[in-house]
KEGURO-616281 format. One record per residue (C-alpha): x, y, z; residue in one letter. Coordinates in steps of 0.05 Angstrom, whole numbers, plus 5000, padded with zeros to 4 digits. Each point is the difference from the previous one (the first is absolute). Example, Ala and Ser with C-alpha at 12.3 -4.5 7.8 and 13.67 -1.06 7.14 Angstrom:
BEGIN
524649105156a502750694987s
! end
This chain:
BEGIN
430556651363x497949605059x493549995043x504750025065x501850814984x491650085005x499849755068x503950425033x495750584988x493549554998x497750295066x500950814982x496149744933x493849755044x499550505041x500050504948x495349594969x495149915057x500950805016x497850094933x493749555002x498250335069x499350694966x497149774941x494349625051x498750595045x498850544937x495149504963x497150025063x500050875004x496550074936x493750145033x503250625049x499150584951x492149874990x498649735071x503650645041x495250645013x500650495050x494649665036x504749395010x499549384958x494349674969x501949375014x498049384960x495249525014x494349895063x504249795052x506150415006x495450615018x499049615062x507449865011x501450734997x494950075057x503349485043x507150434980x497050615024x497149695073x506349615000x505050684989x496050255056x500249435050x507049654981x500249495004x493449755022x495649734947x492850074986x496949295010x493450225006x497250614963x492450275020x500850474932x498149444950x493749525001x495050395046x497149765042x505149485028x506850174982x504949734962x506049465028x506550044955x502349364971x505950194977x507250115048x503750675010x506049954966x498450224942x497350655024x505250015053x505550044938x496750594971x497850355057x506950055031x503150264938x495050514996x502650185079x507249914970x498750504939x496150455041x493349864964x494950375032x494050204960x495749564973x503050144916x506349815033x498849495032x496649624933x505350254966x505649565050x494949384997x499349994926x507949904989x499749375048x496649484955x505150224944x505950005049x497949285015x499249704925x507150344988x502249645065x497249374971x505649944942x506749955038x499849755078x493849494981x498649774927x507950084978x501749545075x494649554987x502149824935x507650055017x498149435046x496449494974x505149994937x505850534992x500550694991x497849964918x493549765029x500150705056x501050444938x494949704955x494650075058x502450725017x498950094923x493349704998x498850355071x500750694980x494749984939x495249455017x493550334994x492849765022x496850125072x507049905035x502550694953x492850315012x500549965064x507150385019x498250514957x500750745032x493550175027x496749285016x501750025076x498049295014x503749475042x500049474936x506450194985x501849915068x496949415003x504649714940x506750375031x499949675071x497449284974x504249894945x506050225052x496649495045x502049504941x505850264985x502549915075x496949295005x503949734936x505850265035x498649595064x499749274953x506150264969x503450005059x496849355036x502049664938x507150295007x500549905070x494949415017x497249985067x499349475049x497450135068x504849465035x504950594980x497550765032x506350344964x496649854934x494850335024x502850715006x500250224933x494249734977x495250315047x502350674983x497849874937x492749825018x499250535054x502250504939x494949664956x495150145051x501050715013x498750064925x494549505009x497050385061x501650674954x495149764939x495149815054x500350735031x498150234928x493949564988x497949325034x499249774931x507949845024x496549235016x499649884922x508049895015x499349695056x496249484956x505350004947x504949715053x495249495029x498549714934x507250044972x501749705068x496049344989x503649914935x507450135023x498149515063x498049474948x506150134956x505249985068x496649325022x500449714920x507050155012x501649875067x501950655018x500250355066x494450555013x501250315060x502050704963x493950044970x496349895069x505550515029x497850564946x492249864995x500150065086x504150704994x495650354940x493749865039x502150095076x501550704966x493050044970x496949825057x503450555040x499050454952x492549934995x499950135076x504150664991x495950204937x493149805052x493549684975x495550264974x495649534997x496749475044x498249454952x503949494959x499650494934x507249874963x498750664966x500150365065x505350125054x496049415037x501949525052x498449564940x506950174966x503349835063x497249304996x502349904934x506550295017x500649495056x496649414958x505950184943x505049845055x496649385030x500049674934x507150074982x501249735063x494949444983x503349844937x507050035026x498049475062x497149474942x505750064957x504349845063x494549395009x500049794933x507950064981x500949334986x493949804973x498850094920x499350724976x493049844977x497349995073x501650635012x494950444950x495149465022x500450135069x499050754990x494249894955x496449625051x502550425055x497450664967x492449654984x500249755075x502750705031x493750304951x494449645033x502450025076x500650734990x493149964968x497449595055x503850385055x499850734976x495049994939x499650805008x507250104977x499349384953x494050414964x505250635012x505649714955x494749804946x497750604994x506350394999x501449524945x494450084958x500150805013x507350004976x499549564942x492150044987x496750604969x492950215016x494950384963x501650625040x506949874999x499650114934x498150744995x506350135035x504850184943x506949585039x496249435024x497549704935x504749474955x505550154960x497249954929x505349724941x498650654964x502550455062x506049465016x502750184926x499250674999x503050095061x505849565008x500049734915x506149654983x503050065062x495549365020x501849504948x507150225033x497149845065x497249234973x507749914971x502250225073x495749475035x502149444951x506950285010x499750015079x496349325007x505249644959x505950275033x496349835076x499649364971x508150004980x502250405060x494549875056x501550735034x494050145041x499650774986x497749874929x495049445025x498750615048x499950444931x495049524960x495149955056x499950895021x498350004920x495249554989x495950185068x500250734981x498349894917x494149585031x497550505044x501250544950x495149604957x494950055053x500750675013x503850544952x501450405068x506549615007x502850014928x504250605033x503549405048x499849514933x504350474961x505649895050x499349244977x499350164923x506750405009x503549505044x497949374945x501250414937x506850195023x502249385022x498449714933x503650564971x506649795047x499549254983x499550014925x505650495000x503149625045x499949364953x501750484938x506750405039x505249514978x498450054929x498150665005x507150185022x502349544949x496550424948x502750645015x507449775017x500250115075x503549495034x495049745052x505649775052x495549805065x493850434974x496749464976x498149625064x492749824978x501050054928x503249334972x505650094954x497849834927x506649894965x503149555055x498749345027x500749805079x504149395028x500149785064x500650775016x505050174956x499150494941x502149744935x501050264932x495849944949x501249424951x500650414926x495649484958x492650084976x496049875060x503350715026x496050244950x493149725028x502550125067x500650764989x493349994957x496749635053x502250515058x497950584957x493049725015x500150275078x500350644966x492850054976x496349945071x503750605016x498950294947x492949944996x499950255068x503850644986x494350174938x493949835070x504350425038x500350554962x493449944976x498149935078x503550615021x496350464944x494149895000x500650085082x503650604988x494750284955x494649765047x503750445055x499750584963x492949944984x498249935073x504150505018x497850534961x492849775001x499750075084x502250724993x493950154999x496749365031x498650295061x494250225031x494950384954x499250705016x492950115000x500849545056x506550305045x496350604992x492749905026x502249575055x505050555025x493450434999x496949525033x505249925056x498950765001x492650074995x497549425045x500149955075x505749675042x498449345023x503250075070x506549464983x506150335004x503649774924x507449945037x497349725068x501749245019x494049575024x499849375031x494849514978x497349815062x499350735032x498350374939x492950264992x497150484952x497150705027x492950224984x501750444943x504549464960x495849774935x501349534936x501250184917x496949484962x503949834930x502149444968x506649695030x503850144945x499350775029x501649885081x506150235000x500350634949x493950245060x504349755058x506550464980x497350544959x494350185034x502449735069x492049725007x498749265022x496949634941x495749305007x504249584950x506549954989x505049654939x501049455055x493349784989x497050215062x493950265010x498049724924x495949355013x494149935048x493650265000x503050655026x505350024956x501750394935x498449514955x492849965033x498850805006x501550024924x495949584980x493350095034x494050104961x495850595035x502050515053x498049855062x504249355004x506050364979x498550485050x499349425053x506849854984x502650625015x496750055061x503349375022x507650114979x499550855020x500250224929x499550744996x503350224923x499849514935x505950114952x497949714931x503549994932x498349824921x504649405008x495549615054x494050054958x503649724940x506849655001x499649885076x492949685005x501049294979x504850005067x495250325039x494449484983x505049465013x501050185065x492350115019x498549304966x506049544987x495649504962x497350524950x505750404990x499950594958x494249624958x495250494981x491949945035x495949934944x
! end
């Protein structure tokens, strides 16, 4: 039999294959649906996606306009959203397209999105991704991986947790996906700007790379964490082209299109706010935007300057230029200096407060493994794998590859929040592990089982046969056939061993998925609670804010009858879309710290200074539960006194 009869139908084989894996992702991800669905709607998982379904239900009404600022959370000020649209956009016009309506049906549309989105995750994204940095063995082991890989990234496209995280990991890994694609093709077709034909195709490239750039960022402007991932992978491939003497100009070309589209976009998306915060829509992200742009054209002029000078100059000459660039811009603008130092430090620092927020604290070993287990030692195999064959090959997108996965493992380790972007990098590494050991074992592999490999065997040497100038020869029939074969056998075993972590990878996340899934069935909301707020809602006077209305920050102010709920933020926005009442702290945060805030109210000591409190943030109703006097009071404390903590007074 021969290999060449396989490949004719390879294609109907994958796609059967990746259909397959895209069913298999989207019902893990349904488990949940029979427990979560009432005739009251769904009780959706989690804080936060309560507050999504709001913005759904102001955005159904409004479409497409979007709530940026919304006076019924964090009396007395308002809260401004610092998240984009297009999340809510998504689900709010198919619940116009399906005819969704009531409020049960419209929760019921938003709680198939995040599911929708995971299952969308297997074939256009992880299989391409992996198609493209190796071949299309590589695609179908990350679809694999993909469609079972538990941990946050699984969590969080489950039915019912109607968040934008999944979102979040859709649109950037599509971001990367579209910008490996753009130094595939400037490697293919290199670019020199003496020539404006080889410009053409090129350019598309990076202006599609920065729709889906501009895309991520109209999710979350947590989009910059990519925009980093270029800039530093940038710095490395510059140093690389000028060891080399290579031309640059595509790189410039691409870096120039991705962020003249982010830069747009932010103005189309709008700021919302006025300082340099890179965790805001800010004129701040603009900067950096801009900045990204300035320094790949920086780094393009010296290696122009520097061509025929030793390679060595040129890493020097950015070192130095960096430090210098650092103190002018301290010197000249020392507010945005202090701005990026502390956007640093916020994004890879924790806090004390920080830490009583569940997704901001570090990604503990223990968690790592029970998430993600073996799957990670796959992932370590897949870096040594990728670094050595970037060090045969020299293709940028697996330089581009290396440096995506080690930013986003590092931040992961500072905050857990983002081991539902790392999984895309533990599926991407394990899988192309997977495709380069059985890559090295195919030849004998084929050998083994009597298919004639023909030209299957590309990447696989041929055990039995020795190479001469080109030619294939026969193998000589004496003794040292006998060590050759025995020798060759040997490429076996890495693949082997990775078969056994696969397996073991993709049990234990399968059994993981069906514990989460059938323990969020009933992880919603507790009843006790759904049900006295909704008497609440009932039983309390209006507050004078119309729920569905659309308010601009700067004209907005509250009437004389509006009034606060004080509860711990873990509770703002149960109050907020049950009840349809305007509570003082919300799961952003706000309205916690301060000597107004939660934190404070809780924790006073006699009456009158709680009741000061009150007075001053227009308290009129307090909505307590067991869980803030015990498991919630440590945070609580924290909050009130960040150098105490939850220490007991004695």
């Amino acid at each position: 039999m021969k290999y060449e009869a396989f490949r004719k139908y390879r294609i109907y084989g994958i796609l059967a294959g990746i259909a397959l894996l895209s069913i298999l992702s989207l019902w893990l991800r349904m488990l949940p649906e029979q427990g979560l669905v009432t005739e009251l709607g769904v009780n959706l998982l989690g804080n936060d996606p309560w507050y999504n379904l709001r913005q759904v239900e102001v955005t159904v009404a409004h479409f497409p306009d979007y709530l940026w600022f919304d006076p019924m959370t964090e009396f007395p000020t308002g809260n401004v959203i610092h998240w984009g649209p297009i999340f809510v956009q998504i689900i709010s016009l198919l619940a116009i397209v399906t005819g969704a309506a009531t409020r049960p049906e419209i929760m019921y549309v938003a709680a198939w999105v995040p599911p929708l989105m995971g299952m969308a995750m297997v074939p256009p994204l992880l299989y391409a991704v992996g198609e493209r940095i190796a071949d299309w063995k590589c695609g179908l082991f990350a679809a694999l991986f993909g469609a079972v890989v538990s941990g946050q990234y699984f969590y969080r496209s489950l039915f019912g947790f109607v968040d934008h995280h999944i979102a979040e990991t859709l649109f950037g890994t599509l971001f990367c996906l579209c910008y490996i694609l753009a130094l595939m093709e400037i490697r293919k077709n290199p670019v020199s700007f003496s020539d404006l034909d080889s410009l053409k195709r090129p350019a598309l490239f990076a202006l599609a790379a920065g729709v889906a750039f501009y895309l991520g960022l109209a999710v979350m402007p947590t989009m910059i964490l990519f925009a980093m991932i270029v800039a530093i992978f940038t710095v490395f491939q510059f140093v690389r082209d000028s060891w080399k003497k290579q031309n640059s100009d595509g790189l410039f070309l691409v870096n120039t299109g991705v962020f003249l589209c982010a830069i747009a976009g932010l103005f189309v998306i709008g700021f919302n706010s006025e300082g340099f915060s890179m965790a805001r829509y800010s004129p701040g992200q603009a900067i950096a935007y801009l900045l990204l742009i300035i320094g790949t054209a920086i780094l393009w002029s010296l290696q122009r300057v520097l061509r025929d000078r030793p390679w060595q100059y040129y890493p020097a000459v950015i070192v130095g230029a960096i430090a210098a660039a650092y103190i002018v811009l301290s010197v000249v603008a020392p507010e945005f200096s202090r701005m990026l130092l502390g956007n640093l430090f916020a994004f890879f620092g924790q806090s004390a407060t920080v830490m009583t927020i569940q997704e901001a604290r570090p990604w503990e070993a223990a968690n790592a493994w029970s998430s993600y287990g073996f799957g990670l030692i796959l992932m370590f195999g897949g870096f040594a794998a990728l670094i050595w064959d970037f060090i045969r090959k020299e293709r940028a997108e697996h330089l581009f590859v290396l440096v995506w996965s080690v930013i986003i493992l590092f931040s992961t380790m500072q905050h857990v929040r983002y081991e539902y972007y790392v999984a895309v990098n533990i599926v991407l590494l394990a899988a192309y592990f997977m495709y380069r050991t059985l890559s090295a074992a195919q030849g004998r592999l084929l050998e083994m089982t009597g298919i004639e490999g023909d030209k299957a065997t590309e990447d696989a040497p041929l055990p039995a046969e020795k190479v001469k100038k080109g030619k294939r020869q026969p193998p000589k029939k004496d003794v040292k056939e006998t060590k050759q074969g025995a020798l060759s056998s040997v490429v076996i075993i890495p693949f082997a061993v990775g078969v056994i972590f696969s397996l073991l990878f993709i049990s234990s996340s399968v059994a993981t998925d069906f514990d989460i899934g059938r323990s969020m069935a009933y992880g919603g909301m507790q009843p006790d609670w759904h049900s006295s707020l909704e008497w609440f809602g009932e039983n309390s006077p209006d507050t004078g804010v119309d729920y569905y209305g659309i308010y601009d920050k700067e004209t907005f102010t509250y009437p004389p009858e509006s009034y606060g709920v004080m509860s711990w933020w873990d509770y703002g926005h149960y109050i907020t879309f049950v009840s349809k009442r305007i509570p003082n702290a919300n799961p952003f945060q706000h309205g916690v710290a301060g000597p107004n805030g939660a934190a404070a109210f809780f924790l006073q000591e006699n009456e009158a200074d709680a009741d000061t409190i009150m007075d001053n943030v227009g308290t009129r109703y307090i909505i307590t539960d067991i869980e803030m006097d015990t498991g919630k009071f440590w945070a609580m404390a924290t909050w009130y006194d960040p150098d105490v903590g939850g220490v007991p007074h004695i």
